[in-house]
Backbone as a printed PyTorch tensor [residue, N CA C, xyz], in Angstrom:
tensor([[[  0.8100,  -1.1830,   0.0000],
         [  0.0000,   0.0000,   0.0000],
         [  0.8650,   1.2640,   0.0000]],

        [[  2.0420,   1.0990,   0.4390],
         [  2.9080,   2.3680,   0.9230],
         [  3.3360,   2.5400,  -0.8010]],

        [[  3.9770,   1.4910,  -1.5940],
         [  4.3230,   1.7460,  -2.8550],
         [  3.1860,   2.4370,  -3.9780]],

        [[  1.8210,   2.0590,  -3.8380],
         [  0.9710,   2.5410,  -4.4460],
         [  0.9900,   4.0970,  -3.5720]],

        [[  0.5840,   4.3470,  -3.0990],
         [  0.7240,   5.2110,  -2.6270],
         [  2.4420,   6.7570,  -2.7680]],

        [[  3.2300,   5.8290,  -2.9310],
         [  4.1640,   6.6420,  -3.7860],
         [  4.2290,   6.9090,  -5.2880]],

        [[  3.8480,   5.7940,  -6.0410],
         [  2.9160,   5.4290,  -7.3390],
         [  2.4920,   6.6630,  -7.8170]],

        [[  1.4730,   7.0620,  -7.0250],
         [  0.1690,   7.9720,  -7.2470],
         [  0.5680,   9.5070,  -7.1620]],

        [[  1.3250,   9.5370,  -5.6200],
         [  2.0510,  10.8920,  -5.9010],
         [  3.1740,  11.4210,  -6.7070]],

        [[  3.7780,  10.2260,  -7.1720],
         [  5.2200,  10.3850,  -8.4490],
         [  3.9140,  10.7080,  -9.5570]],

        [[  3.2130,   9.7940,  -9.9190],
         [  2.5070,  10.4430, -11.0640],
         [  1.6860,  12.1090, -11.1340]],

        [[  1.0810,  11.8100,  -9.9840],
         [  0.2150,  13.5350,  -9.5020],
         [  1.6530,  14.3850,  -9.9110]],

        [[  2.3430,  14.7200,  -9.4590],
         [  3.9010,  15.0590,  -9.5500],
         [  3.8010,  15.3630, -11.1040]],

        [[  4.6010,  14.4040, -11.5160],
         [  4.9440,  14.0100, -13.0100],
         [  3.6470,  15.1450, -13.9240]],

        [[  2.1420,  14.8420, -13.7790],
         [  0.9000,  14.9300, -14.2630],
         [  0.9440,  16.8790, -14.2190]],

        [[  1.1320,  17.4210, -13.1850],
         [  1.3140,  18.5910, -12.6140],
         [  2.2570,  19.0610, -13.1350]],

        [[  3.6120,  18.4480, -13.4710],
         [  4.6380,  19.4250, -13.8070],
         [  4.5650,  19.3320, -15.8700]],

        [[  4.3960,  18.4400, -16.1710],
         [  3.4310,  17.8420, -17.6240],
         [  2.4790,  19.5780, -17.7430]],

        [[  1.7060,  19.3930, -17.0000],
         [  0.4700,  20.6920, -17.1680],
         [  1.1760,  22.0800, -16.9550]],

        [[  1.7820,  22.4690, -16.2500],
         [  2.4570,  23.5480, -15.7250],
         [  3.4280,  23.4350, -17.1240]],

        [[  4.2730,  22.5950, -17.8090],
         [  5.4390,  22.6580, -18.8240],
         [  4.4420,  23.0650, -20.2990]],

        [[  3.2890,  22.6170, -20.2030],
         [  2.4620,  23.0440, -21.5820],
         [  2.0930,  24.4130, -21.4750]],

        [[  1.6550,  24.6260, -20.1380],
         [  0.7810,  26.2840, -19.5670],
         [  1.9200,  26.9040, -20.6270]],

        [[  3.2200,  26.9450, -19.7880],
         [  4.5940,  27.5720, -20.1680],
         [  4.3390,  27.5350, -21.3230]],

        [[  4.6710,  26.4830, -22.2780],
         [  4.8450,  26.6090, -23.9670],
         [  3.7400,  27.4530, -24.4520]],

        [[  2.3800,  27.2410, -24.0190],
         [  1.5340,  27.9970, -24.6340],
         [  1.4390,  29.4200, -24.4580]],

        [[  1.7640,  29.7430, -23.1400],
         [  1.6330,  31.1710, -22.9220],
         [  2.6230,  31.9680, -23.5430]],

        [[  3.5220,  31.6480, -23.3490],
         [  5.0390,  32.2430, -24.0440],
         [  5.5530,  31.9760, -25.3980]],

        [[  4.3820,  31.5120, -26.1780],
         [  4.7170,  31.4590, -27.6670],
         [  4.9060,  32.8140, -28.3440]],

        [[  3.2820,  33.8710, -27.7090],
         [  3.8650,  35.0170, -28.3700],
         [  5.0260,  36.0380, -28.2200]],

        [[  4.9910,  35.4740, -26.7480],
         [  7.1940,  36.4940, -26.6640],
         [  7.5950,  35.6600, -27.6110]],

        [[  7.4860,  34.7810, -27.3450],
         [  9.2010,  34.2380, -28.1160],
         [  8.6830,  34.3070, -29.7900]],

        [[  7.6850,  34.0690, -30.3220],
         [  7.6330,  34.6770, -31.6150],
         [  7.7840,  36.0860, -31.8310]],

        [[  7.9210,  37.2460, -30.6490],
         [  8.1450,  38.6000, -31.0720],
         [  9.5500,  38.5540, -30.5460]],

        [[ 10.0020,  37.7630, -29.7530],
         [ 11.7530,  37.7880, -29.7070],
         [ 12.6550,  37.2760, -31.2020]],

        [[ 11.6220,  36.2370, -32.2440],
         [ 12.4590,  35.8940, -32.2800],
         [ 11.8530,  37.0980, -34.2310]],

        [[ 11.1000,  37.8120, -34.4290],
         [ 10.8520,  38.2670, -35.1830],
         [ 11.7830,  39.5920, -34.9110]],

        [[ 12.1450,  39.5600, -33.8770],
         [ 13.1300,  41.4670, -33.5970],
         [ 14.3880,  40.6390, -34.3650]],

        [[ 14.7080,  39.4220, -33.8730],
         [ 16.0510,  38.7440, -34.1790],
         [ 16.2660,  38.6460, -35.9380]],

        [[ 15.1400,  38.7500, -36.4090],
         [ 15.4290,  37.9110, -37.6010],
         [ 15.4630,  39.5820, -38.2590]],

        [[ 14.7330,  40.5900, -37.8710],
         [ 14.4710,  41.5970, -38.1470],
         [ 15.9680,  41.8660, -37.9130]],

        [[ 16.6010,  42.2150, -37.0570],
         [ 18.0800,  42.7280, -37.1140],
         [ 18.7760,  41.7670, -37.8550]],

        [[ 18.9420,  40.6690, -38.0000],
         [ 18.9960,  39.9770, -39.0740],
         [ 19.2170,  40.3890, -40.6440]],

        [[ 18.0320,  40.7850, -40.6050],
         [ 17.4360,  41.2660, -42.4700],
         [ 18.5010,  42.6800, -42.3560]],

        [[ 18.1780,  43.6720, -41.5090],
         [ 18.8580,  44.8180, -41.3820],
         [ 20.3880,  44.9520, -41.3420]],

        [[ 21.0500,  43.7780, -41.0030],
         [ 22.4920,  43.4970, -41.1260],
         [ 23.0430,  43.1590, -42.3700]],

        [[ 22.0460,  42.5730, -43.0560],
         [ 22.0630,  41.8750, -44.6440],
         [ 22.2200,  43.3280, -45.1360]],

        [[ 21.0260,  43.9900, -45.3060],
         [ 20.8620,  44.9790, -45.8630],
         [ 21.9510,  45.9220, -45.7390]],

        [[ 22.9090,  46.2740, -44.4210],
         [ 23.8280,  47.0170, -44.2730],
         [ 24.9860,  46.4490, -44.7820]],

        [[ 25.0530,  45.1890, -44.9090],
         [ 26.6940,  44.5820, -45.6110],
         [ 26.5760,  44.8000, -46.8320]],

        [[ 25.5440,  44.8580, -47.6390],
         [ 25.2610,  44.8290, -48.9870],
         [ 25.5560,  46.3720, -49.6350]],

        [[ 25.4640,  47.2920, -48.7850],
         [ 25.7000,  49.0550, -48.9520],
         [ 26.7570,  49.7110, -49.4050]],

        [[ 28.2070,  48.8680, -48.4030],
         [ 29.5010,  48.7910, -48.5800],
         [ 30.0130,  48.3540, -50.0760]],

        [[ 29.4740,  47.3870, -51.0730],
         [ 29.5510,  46.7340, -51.9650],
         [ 30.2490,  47.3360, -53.3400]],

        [[ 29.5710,  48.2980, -53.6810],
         [ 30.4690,  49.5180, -54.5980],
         [ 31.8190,  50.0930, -53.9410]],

        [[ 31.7370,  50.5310, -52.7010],
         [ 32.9570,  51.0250, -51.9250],
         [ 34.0260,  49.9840, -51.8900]],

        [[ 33.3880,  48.4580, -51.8280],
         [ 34.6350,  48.0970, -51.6160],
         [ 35.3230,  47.4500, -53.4960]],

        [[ 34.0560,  47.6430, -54.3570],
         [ 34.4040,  47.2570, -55.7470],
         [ 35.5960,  48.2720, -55.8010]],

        [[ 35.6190,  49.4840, -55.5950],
         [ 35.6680,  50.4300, -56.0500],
         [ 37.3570,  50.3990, -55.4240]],

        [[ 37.5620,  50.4140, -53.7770],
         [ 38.7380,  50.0490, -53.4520],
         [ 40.0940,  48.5000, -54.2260]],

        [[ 38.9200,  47.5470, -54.8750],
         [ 39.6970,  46.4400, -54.9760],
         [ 40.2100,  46.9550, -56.6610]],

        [[ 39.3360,  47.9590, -57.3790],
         [ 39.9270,  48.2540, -59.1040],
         [ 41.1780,  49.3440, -58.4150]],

        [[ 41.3290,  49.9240, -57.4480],
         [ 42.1230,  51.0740, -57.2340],
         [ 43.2300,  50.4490, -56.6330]],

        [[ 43.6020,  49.0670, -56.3440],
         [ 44.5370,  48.0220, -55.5740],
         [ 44.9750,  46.9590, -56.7060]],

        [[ 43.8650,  46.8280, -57.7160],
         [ 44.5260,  46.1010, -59.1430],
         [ 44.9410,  47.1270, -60.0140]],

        [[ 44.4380,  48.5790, -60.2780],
         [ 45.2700,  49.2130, -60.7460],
         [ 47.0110,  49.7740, -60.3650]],

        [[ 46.9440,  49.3770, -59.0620],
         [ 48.2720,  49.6330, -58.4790],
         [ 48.1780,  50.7550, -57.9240]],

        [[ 46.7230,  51.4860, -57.9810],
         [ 47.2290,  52.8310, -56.8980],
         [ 47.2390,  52.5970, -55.6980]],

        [[ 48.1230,  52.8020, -55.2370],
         [ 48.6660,  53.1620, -54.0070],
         [ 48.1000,  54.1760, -53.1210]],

        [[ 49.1940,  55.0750, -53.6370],
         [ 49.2730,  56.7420, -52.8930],
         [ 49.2120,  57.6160, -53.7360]],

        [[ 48.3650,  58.7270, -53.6090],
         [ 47.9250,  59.8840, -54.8200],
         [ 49.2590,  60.9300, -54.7120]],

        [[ 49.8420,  61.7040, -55.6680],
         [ 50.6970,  62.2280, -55.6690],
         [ 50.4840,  63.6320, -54.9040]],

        [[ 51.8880,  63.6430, -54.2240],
         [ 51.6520,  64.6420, -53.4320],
         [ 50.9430,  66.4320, -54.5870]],

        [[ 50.5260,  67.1920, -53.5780],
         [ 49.5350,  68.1580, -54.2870],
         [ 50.2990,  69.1690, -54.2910]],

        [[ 51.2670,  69.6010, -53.8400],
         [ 52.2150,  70.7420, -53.9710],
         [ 53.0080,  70.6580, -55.1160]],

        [[ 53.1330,  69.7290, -55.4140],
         [ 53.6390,  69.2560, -57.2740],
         [ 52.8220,  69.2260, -58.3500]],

        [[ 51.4410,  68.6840, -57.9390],
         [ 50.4650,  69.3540, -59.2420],
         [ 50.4440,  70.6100, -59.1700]],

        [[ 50.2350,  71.7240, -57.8700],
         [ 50.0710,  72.4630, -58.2150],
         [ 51.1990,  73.5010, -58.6440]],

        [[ 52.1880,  73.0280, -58.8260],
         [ 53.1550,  73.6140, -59.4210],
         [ 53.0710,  73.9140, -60.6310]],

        [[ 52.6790,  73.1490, -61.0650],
         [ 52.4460,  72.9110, -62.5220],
         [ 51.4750,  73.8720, -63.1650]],

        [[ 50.4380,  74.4430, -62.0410],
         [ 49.1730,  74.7620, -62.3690],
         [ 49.5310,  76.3760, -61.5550]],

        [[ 50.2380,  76.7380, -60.7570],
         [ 50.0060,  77.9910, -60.2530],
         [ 51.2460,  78.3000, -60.3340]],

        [[ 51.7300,  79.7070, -59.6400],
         [ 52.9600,  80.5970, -60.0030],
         [ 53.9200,  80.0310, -58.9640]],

        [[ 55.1490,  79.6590, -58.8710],
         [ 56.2580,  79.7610, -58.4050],
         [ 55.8290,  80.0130, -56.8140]],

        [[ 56.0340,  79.4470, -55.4780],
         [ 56.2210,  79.8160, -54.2340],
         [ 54.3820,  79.9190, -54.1260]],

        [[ 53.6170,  79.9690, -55.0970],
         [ 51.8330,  79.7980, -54.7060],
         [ 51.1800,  79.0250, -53.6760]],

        [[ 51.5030,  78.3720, -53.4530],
         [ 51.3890,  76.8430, -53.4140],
         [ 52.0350,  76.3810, -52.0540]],

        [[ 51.2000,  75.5640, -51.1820],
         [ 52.2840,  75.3470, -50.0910],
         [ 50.9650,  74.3520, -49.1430]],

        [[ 51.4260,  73.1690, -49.2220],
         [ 50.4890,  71.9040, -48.6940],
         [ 51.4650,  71.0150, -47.2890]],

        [[ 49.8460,  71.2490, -46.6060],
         [ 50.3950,  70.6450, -45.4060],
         [ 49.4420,  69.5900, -44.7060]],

        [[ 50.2060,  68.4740, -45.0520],
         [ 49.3350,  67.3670, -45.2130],
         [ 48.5480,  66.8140, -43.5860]],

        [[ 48.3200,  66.1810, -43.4190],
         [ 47.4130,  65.7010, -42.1280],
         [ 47.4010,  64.1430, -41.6780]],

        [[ 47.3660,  64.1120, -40.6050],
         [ 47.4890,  62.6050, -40.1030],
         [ 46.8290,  61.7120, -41.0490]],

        [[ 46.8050,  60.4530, -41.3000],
         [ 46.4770,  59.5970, -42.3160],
         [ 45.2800,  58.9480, -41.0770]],

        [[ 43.5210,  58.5960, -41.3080],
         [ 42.7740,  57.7550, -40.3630],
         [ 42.4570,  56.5030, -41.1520]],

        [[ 42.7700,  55.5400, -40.6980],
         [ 42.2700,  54.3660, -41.0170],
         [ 40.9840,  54.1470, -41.8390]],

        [[ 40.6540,  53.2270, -42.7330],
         [ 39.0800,  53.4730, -43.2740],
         [ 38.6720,  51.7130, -43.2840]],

        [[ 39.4340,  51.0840, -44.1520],
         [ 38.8150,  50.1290, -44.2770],
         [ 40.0500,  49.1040, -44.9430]],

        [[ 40.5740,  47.7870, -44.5400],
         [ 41.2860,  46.7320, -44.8980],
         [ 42.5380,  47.3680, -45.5750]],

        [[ 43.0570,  47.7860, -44.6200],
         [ 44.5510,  48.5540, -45.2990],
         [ 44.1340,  49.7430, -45.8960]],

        [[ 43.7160,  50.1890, -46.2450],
         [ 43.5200,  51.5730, -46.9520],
         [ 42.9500,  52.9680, -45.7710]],

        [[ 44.0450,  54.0680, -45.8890],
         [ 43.8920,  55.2970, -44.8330],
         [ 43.2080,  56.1610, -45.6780]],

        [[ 42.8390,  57.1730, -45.4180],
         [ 42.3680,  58.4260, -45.8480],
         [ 43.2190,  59.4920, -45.4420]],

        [[ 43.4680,  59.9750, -46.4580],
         [ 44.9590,  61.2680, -45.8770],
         [ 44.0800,  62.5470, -46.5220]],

        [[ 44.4270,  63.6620, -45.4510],
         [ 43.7810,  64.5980, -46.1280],
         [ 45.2810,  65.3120, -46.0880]],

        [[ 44.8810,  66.6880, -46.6390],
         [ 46.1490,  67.8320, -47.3330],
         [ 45.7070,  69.0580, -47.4090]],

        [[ 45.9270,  70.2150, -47.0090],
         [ 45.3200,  71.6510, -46.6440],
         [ 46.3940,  72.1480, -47.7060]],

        [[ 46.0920,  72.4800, -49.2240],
         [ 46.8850,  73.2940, -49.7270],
         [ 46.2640,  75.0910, -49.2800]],

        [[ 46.9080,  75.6780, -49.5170],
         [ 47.1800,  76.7260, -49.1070],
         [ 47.9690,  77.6550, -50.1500]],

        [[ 46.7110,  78.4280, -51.4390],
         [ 46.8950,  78.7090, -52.1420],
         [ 47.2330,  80.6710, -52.3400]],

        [[ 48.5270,  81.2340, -52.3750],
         [ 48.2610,  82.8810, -52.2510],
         [ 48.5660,  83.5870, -53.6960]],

        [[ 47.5710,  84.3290, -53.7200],
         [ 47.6420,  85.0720, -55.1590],
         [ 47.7530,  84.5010, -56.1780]],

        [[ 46.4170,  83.8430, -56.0800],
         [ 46.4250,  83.2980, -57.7770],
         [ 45.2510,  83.4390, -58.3290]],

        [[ 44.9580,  83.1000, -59.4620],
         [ 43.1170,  83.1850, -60.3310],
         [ 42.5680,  82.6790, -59.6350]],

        [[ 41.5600,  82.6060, -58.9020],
         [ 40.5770,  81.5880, -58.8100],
         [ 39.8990,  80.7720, -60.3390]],

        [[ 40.1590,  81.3780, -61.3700],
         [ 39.5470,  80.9000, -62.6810],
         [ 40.4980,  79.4650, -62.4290]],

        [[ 41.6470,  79.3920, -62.0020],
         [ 42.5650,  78.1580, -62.0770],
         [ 41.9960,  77.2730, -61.1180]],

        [[ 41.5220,  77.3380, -60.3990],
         [ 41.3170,  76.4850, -59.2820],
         [ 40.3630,  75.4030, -59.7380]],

        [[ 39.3360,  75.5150, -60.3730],
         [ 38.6280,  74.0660, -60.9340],
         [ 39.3720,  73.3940, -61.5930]],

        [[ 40.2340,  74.0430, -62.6880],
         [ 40.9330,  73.2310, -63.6380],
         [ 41.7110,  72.3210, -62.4610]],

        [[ 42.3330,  72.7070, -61.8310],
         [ 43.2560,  72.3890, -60.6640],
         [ 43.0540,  71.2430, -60.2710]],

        [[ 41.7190,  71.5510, -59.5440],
         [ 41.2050,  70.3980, -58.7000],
         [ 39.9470,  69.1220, -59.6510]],

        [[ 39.9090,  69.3720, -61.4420],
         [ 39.8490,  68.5240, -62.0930],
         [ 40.8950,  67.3540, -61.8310]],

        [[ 42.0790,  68.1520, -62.1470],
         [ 43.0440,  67.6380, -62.3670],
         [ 43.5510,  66.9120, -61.0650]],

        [[ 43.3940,  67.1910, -59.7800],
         [ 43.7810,  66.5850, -58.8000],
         [ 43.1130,  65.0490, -58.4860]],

        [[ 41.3690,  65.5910, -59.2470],
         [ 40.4070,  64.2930, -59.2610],
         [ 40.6630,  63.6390, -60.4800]],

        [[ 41.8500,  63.3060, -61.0180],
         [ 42.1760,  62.3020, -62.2230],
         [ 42.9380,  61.7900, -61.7680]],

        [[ 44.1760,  61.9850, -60.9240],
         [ 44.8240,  61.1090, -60.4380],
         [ 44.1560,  59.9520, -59.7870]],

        [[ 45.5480,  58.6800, -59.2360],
         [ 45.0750,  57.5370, -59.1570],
         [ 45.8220,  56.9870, -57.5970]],

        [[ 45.3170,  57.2080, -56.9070],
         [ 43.5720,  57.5640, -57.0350],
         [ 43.1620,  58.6840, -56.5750]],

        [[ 42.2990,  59.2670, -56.7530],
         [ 41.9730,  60.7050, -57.1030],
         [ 41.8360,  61.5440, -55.3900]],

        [[ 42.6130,  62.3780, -55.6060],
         [ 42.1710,  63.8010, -54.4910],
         [ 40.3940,  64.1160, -54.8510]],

        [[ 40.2230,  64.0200, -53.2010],
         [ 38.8400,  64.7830, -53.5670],
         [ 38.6340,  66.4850, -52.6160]],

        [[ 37.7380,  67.2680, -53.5150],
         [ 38.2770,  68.4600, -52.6250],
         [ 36.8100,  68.6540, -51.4800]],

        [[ 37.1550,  68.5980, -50.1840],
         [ 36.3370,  68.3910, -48.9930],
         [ 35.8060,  69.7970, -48.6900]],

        [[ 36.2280,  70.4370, -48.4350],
         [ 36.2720,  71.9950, -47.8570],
         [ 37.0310,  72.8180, -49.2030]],

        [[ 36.4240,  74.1540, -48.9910],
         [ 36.9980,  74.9650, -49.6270],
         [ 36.7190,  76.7780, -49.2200]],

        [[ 37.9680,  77.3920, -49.0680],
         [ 37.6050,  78.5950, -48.4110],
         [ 38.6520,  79.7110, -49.7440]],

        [[ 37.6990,  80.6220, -49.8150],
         [ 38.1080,  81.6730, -50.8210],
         [ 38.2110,  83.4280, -50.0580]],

        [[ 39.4140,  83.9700, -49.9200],
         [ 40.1100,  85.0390, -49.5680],
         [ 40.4650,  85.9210, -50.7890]],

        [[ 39.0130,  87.0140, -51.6530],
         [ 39.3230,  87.6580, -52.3550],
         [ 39.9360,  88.8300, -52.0390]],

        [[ 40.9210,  89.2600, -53.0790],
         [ 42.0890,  90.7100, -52.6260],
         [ 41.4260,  91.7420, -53.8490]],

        [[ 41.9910,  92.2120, -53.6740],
         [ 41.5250,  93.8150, -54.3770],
         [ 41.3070,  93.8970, -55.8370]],

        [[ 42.1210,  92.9820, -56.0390],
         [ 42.2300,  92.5150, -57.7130],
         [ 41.1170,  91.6430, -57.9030]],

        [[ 39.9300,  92.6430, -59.0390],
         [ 39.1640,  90.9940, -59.1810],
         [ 39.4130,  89.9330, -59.6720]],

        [[ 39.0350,  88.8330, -59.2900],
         [ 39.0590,  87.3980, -59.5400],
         [ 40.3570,  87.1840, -59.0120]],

        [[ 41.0780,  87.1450, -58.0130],
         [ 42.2560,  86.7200, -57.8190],
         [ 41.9470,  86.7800, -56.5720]],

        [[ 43.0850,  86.0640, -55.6750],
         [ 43.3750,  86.0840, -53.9050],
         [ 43.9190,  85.1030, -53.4480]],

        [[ 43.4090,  84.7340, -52.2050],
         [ 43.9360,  83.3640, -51.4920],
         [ 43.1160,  82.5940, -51.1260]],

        [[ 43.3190,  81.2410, -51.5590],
         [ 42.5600,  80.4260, -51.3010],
         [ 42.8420,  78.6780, -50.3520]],

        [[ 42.2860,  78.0540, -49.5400],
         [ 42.6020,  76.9320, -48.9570],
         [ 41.5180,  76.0100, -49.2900]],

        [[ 42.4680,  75.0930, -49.5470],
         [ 41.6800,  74.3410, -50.0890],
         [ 41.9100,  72.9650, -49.1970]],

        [[ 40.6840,  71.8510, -48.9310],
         [ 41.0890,  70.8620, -47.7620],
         [ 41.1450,  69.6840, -48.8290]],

        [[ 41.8000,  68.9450, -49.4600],
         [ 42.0030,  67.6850, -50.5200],
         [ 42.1770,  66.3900, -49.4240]],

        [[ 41.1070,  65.1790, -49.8730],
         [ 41.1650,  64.3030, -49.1570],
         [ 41.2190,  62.7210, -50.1160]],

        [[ 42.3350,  61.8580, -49.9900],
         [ 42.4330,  60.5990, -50.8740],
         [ 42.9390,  59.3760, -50.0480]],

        [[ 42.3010,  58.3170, -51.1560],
         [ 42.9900,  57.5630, -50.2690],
         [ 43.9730,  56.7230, -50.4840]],

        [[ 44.4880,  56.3440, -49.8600],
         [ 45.9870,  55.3870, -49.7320],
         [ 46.5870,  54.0040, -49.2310]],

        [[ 46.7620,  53.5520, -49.8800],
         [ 47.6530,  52.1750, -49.0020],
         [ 49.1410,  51.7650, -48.9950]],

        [[ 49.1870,  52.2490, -47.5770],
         [ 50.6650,  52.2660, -46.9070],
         [ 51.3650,  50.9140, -47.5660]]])
């Protein structure tokens, strides 16, 4: 009688924790289907953000099979392009961007020249390989029209 009696309460037991383990599954289906819909949702949104990069990095791997490197320094194009002593670039810490490749920027620092020259200039700075791009730009007209001083902020990128 004592074994039936343990029998009955192992099963009551067993029967009870059985009912209480379904309560659980049933009640908590809809969290965990909205836990697991945020999950899949950041998910989709991670897809979507790796996929963004995709041109940027096409774009880095033709500029690494073309062999560019490092864009030529800008105080030498603009030699070419402005008067004698014009000209005077002072380049800037290099920041990291992406799989070996930095971003260097360069503050030329242009006195008494056309401004009519300055697009041609900075055409020409955006043909190189790989190309200066011009970020900032500040214009200091002098008395003479169309002429003065100008700074210009040129930013490219590079692999050390």
């Amino acid at each position: 009688m004592n074994l039936d009696r343990i029998l009955s309460w192992t099963a009551l037991a067993l029967a009870v924790a059985a009912l209480a383990w379904t309560l659980d599954t049933a009640l908590s289906g809809p969290r965990r289907r909205a836990l697991l819909d945020r999950k899949a949702g950041a998910v989709r949104e991670l897809l979507r953000l790796s996929g963004e990069d995709a041109p940027d990095r096409a774009w880095l791997e033709r500029l690494d099979a073309d062999g560019a490197r490092t864009p030529p320094p800008l105080e030498r194009l603009a030699a070419g392009r402005f008067p004698d002593g014009a000209a005077s670039a002072s380049p800037r810490s290099a920041v990291p961007v992406a799989d070996g490749w930095q971003c260097r920027a360069t503050l030329l620092t242009l006195s008494g020249v056309s401004f009519a020259d300055i697009p041609a200039f900075c055409g020409e700075a955006a043909r190189q390989r790989p190309p200066w791009r011009l970020r900032e730009a500040e214009f200091l007209p002098s008395a003479d029209p169309g002429t003065g001083d100008a700074r210009l902020l040129f930013e490219a990128l590079e692999k050390p």
